[in-house]
FIRO-640575 format. One line per 4 residues: number of its first residue (from 1); their letters; for each residue x, y, z of C-alpha. Coordinates in steps of 0.1 Angstrom, whole numbers, plus 5000, padded with zeros to 4 digits. Layout:
NUM = a = X,Y,Z ~ ...
//
This chain:
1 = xxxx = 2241,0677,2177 ~ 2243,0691,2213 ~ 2261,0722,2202 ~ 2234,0735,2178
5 = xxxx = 2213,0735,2204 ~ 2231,0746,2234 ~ 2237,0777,2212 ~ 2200,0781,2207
9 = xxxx = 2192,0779,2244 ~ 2217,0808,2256 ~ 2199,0831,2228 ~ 2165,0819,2241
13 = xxxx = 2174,0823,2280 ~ 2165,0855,2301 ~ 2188,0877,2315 ~ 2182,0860,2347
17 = xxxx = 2174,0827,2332 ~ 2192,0790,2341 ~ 2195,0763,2325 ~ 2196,0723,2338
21 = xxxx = 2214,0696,2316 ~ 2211,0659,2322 ~ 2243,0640,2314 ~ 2263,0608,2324
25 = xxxx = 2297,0596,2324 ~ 2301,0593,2291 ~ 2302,0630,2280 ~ 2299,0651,2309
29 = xxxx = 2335,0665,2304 ~ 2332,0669,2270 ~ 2296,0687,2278 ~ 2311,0711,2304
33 = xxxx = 2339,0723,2277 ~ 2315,0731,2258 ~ 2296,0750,2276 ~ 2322,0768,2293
37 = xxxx = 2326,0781,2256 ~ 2292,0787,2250 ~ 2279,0804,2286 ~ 2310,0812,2297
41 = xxxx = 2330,0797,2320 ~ 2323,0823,2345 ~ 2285,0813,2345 ~ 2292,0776,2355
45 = xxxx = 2268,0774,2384 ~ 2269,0743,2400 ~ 2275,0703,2389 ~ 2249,0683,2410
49 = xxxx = 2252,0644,2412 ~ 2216,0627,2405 ~ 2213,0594,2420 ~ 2201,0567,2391
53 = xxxx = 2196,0542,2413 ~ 2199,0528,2447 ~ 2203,0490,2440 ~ 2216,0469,2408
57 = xxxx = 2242,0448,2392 ~ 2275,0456,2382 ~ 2292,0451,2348 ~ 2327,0455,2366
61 = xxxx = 2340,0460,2400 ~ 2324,0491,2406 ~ 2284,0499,2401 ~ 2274,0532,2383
65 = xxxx = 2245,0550,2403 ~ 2249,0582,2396 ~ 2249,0605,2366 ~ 2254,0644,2372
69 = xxxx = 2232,0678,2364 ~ 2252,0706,2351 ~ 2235,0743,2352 ~ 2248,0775,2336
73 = xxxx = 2232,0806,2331 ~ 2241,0833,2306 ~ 2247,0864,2332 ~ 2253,0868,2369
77 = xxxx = 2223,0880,2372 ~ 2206,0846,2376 ~ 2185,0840,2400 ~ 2174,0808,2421
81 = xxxx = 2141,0807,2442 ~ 2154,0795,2473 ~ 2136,0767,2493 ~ 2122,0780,2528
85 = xxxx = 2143,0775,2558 ~ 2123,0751,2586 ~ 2133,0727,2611 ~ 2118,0707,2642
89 = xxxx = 2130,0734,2661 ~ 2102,0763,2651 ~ 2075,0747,2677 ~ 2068,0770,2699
93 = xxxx = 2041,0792,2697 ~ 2029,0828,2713 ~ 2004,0856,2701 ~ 2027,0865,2676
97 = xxxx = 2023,0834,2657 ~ 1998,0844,2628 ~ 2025,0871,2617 ~ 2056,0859,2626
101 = xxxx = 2052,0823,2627 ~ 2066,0798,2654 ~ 2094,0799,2672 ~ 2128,0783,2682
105 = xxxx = 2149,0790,2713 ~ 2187,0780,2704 ~ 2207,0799,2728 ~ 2209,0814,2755
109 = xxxx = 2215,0854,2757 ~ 2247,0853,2779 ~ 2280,0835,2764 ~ 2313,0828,2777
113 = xxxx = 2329,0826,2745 ~ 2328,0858,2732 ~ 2355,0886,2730 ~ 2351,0903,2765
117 = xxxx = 2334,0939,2762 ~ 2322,0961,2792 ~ 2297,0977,2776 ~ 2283,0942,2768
121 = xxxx = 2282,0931,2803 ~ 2253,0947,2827 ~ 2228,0942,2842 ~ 2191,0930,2836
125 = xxxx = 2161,0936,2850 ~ 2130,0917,2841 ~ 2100,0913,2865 ~ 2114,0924,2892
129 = xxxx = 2146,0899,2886 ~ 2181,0908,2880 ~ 2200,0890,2856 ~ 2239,0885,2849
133 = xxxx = 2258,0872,2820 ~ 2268,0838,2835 ~ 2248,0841,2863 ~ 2270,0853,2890
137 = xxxx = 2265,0889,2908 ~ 2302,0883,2924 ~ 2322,0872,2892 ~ 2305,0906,2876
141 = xxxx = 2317,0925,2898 ~ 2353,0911,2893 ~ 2349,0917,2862 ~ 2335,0951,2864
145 = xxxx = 2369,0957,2889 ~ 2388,0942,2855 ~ 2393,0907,2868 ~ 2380,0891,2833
149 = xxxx = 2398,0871,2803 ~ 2401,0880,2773 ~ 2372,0859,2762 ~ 2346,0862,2792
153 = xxxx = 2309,0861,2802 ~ 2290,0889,2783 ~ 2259,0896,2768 ~ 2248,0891,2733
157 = xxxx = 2226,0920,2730 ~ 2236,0954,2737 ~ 2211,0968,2764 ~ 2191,0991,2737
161 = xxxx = 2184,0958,2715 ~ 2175,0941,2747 ~ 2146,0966,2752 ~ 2132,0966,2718
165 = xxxx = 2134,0930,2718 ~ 2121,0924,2759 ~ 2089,0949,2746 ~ 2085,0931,2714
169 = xxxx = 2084,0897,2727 ~ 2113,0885,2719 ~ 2128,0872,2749 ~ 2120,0840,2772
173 = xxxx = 2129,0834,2807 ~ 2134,0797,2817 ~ 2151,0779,2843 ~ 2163,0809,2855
177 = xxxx = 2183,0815,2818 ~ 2175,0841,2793 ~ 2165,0831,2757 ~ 2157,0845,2723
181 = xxxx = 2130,0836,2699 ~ 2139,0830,2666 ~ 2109,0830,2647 ~ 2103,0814,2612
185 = xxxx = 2088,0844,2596 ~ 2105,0875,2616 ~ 2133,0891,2629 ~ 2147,0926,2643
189 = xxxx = 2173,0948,2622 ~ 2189,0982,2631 ~ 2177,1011,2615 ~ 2195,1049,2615
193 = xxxx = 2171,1060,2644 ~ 2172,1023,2664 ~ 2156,0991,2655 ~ 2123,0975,2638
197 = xxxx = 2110,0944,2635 ~ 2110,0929,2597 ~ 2089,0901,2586 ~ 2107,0875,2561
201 = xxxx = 2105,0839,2547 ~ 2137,0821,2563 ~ 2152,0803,2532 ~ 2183,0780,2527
205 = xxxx = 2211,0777,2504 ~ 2206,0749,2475 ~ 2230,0714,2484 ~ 2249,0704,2454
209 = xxxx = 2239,0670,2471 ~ 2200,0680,2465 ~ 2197,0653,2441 ~ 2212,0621,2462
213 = xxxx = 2177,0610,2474 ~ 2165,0581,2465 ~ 2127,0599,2452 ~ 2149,0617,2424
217 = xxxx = 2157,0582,2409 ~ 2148,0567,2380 ~ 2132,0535,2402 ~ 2105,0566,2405
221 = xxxx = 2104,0578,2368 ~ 2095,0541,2362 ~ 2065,0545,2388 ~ 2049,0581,2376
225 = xxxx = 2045,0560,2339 ~ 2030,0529,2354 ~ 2008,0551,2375 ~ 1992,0570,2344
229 = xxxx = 1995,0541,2316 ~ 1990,0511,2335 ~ 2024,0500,2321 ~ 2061,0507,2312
233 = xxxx = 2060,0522,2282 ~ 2086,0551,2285 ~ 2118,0538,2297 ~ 2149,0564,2310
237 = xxxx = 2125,0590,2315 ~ 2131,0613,2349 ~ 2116,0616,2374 ~ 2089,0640,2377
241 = xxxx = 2099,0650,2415 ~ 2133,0654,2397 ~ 2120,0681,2371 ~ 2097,0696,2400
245 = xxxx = 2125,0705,2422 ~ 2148,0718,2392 ~ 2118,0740,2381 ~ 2107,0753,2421
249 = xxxx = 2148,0766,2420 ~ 2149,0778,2385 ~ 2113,0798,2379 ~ 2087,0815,2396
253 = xxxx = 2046,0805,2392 ~ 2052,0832,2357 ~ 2075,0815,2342 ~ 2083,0797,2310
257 = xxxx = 2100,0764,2310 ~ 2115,0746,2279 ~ 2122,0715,2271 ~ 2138,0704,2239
261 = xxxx = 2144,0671,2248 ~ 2111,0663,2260 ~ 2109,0626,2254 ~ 2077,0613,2277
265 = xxxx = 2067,0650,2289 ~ 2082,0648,2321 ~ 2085,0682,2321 ~ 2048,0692,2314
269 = xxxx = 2038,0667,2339 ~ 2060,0686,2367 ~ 2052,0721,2354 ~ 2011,0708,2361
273 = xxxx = 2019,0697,2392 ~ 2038,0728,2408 ~ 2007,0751,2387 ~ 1984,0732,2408
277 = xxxx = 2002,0731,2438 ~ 2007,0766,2438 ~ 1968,0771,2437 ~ 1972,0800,2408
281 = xxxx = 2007,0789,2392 ~ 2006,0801,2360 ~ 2038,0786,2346 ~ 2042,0781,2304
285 = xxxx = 2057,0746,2291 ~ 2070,0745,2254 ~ 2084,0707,2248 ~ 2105,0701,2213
289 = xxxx = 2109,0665,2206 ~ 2114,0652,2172 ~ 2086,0622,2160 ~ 2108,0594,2168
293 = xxxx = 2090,0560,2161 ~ 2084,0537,2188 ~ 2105,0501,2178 ~ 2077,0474,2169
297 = xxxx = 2084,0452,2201 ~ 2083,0478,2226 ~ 2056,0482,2256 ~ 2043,0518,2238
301 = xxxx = 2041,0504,2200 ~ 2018,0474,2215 ~ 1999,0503,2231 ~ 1989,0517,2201
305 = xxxx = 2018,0549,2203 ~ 2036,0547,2172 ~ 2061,0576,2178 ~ 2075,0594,2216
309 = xxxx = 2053,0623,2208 ~ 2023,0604,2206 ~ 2033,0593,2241 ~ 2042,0627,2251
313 = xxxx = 2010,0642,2243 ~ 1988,0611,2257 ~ 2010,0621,2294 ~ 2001,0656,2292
317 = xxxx = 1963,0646,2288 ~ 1964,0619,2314 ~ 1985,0640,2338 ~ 1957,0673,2336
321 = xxxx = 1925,0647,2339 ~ 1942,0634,2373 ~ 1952,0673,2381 ~ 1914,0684,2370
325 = xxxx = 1927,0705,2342 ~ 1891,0720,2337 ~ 1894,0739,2310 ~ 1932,0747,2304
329 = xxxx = 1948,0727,2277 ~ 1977,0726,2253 ~ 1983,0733,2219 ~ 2005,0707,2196
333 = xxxx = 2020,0724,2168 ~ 2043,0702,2137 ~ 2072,0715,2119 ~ 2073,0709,2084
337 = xxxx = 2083,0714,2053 ~ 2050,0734,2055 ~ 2016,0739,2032 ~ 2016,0777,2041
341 = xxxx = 2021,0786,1999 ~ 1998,0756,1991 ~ 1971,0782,2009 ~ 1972,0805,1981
345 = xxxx = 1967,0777,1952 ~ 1933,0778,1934 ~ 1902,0768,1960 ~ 1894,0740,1936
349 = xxxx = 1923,0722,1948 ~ 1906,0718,1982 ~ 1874,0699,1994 ~ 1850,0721,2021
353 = xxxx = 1862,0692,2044 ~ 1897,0709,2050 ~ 1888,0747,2045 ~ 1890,0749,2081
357 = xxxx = 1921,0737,2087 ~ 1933,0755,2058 ~ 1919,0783,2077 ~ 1943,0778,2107
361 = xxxx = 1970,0772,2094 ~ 1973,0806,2078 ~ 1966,0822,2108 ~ 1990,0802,2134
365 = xxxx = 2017,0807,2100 ~ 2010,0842,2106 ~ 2011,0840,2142 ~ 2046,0828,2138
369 = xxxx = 2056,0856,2113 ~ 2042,0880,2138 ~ 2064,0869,2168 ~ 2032,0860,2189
373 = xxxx = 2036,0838,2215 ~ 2019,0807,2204 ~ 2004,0798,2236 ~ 1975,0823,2236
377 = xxxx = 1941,0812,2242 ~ 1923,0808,2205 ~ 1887,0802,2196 ~ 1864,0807,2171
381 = xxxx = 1828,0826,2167 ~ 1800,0819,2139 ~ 1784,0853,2130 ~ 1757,0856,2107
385 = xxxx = 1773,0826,2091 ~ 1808,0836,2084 ~ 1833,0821,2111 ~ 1857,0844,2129
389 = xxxx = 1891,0833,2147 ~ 1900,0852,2175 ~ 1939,0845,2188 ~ 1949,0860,2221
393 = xxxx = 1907,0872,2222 ~ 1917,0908,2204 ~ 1955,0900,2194 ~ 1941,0893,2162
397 = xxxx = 1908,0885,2144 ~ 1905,0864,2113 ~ 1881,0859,2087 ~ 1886,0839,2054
401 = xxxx = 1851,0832,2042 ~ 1843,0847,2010 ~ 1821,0880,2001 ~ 1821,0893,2038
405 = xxxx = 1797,0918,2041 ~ 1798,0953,2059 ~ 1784,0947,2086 ~ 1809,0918,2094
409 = xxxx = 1834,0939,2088 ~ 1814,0966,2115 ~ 1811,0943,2139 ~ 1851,0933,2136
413 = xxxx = 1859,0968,2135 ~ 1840,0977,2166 ~ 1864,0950,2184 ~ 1889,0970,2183
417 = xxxx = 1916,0941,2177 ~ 1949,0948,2176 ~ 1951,0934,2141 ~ 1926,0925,2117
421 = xxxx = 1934,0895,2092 ~ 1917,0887,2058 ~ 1921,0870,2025 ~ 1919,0887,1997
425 = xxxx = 1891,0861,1980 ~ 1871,0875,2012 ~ 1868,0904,1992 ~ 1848,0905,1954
429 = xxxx = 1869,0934,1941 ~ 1895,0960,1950 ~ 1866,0987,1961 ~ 1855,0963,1988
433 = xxxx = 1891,0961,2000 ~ 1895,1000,2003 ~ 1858,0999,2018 ~ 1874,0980,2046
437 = xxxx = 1898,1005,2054 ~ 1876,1031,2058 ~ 1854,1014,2080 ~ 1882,1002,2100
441 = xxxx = 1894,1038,2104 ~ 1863,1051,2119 ~ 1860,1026,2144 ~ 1896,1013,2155
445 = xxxx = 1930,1021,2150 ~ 1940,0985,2138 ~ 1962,0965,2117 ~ 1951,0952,2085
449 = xxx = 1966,0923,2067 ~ 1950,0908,2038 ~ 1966,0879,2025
//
């Protein structure tokens, strides 16, 4: 079952994609040999332990808390977003603040525990003051005599870094000591012809023990259901902080995120969440999860959701209305051992009551055969009584009224879409067909597909 799938997901990953798997005790060896053979065993990444929960009973001796997260990717090219770099220590602030951020002062500039160097040891002037690694004018001039250990008072800095950094405010005097700022969002580098300042975002490397916190537990996944249904009717979902802090690592605000075990939508949930945080996130989520009907006694069947997409989708519509979605959305689509033929049967066979789902189905079908992306914004337009679908705005436009008249077929033209998409009972004869093609090549260089 898990191999199928795996497989799939290493054709469907980027270059520089990654990819998360939740799994206990049960199988997790038996996962990781099989993805060694289907990543690679060189692109093991990382196998983070996941804290299930903090408190309990035990079966046995020993209580199971944990379960693990493997991640892979398919080249060395992946690549993690790193999570910034702060501590209590950046509080100090100067007039450099609004570009470089604040500041910490962790050391002083003169150490005795450094490899002794003479060029490394001088003197320093600043307001009037002379300084001395270690402090002492007579045990620098022993050591300018070569009276000095092997590991002796020196400077950090060599005296042209100390300049750019004394004029670039980079140094503190205090209690006699000198310091240097470490700012959050700054720092100097050599160059060929000396030295510049270069302005960064301090970030940290990822702890395989990341997910040991207690908010990644599933005593949370509990809460984020109760706090949207009211009650528990989703049990072993994750967390969504979980799924948010895999996706921060894992994606930029661009990205697409899937999730073919999506279960209660956890995943949509998150990717909402971080979109909204990041005031402009424009992240995708595709969830795969097959109908599975909700047992007769549980919490969700008594709720009125007979299957876990039915609870999946009424998450993702609770989650937005608590995010103010405005007007974003999502788009549910079925497989199935699909009506796409049935189309073409005779138009007795169908009432006016389903001509327009009729209608959308042929064109998401051919959205499908076209390799679109099936998450493109669609919408439909009444002109002069014959109904229009645009997909993507000018991806394509459809029509599949009958006896569509020429100027229809102007105004569609004059779109410019990249394709144009008819039915051939739009058309009363053959002559109207090649009509269209004329028209179409005076006004747009499009494609036409008549079904």
């Amino acid at each position: 079952m898990i191999y199928s799938r795996l497989k799939l997901a290493r054709n469907l990953l980027t270059d520089d994609g990654v990819i998360f798997i939740s799994i206990d005790d049960n199988e997790q060896a038996n996962l990781r040999k099989i993805c060694d053979e289907i990543f690679g065993e060189d692109n093991f990444i990382a196998c983070f332990p996941r804290v299930t929960k903090k408190a309990g009973k035990a079966t046995k001796a020993i209580a199971k808390n944990h379960d693990y997260i493997l991640v892979y990717g398919v080249t060395d090219n992946t690549i993690f977003y790193l999570p910034s770099h702060t501590d209590e220590g950046y509080k100090f602030s100067d007039s450099f603040e609004s570009e470089r951020g604040k500041y910490k002062l962790n050391q002083t500039l003169d150490y005795n525990s450094l490899q002794y160097s003479s060029s490394m040891d001088y003197p320093m002037t600043i307001d009037g003051e002379i300084f001395y690694p270690g402090q002492s004018y007579e045990k620098y001039i022993e050591r300018k005599k070569g009276n000095h250990a092997r590991v002796d008072w020196v400077w950090r800095w060599s005296s042209e870094l100390f300049d750019f950094g004394y004029k670039n405010g980079f140094i503190v005097v205090k209690n006699s000591r000198i310091y240097t700022k470490t700012y959050q969002n700054a720092k100097i580098v050599r160059t060929s012809s000396g030295f510049k300042i270069e302005y960064i975002e301090r970030t940290k490397f990822i702890s395989t023990l990341e997910f040991t916190n207690n908010q990644y537990s599933n005593d949370n996944s509990k809460s984020d259901i109760v706090d949207l249904f009211n009650s528990n009717i989703f049990e072993y979902s994750k967390p969504v902080d979980l799924i948010q802090q895999i996706i921060r690592y894992g994606t930029c605000n661009i990205d697409i995120i899937l999730d073919f075990f999506a279960g209660s939508s956890t995943t949509a949930h998150a990717v909402m969440n971080l979109n909204n945080a990041d005031l402009g996130g424009n992240r995708k989520f595709i969830l795969v999860q097959i109908p599975e009907s909700c047992a007769p006694e549980s919490e969700a069947f008594k709720a009125g959701y007979k299957t876990i997409c039915d609870i999946g989708r009424a998450r993702i519509i609770k989650a937005g209305q608590n995010l103010q979605w405005g007007d974003k959305g999502f788009r549910v689509l079925q497989v199935d051992s699909g009506n796409y033929k049935n189309v073409f049967l005779s138009p007795e066979e169908y009432t006016p009551e389903i001509l327009d789902t009729l209608a959308e189905n042929i064109l998401f079908a051919q959205i499908s055969e076209l390799g679109l992306p099936l998450s493109l914004e669609y919408r439909a337009e009444i002109v002069d009584g014959f109904t229009l679908h645009y997909y993507g705005e000018n991806k394509i436009i459809a029509c599949f009224d009958k006896n569509i008249n020429r100027p229809l077929i102007e105004y569609v033209a004059k779109k410019r879409p990249e394709r144009a998409l008819f039915r051939d009972s739009c058309f009363e004869n053959v002559n109207d067909m090649i009509n269209l093609r004329h028209i179409f090549a005076h006004y747009a260089e499009s494609e036409i597909i008549i079904l």
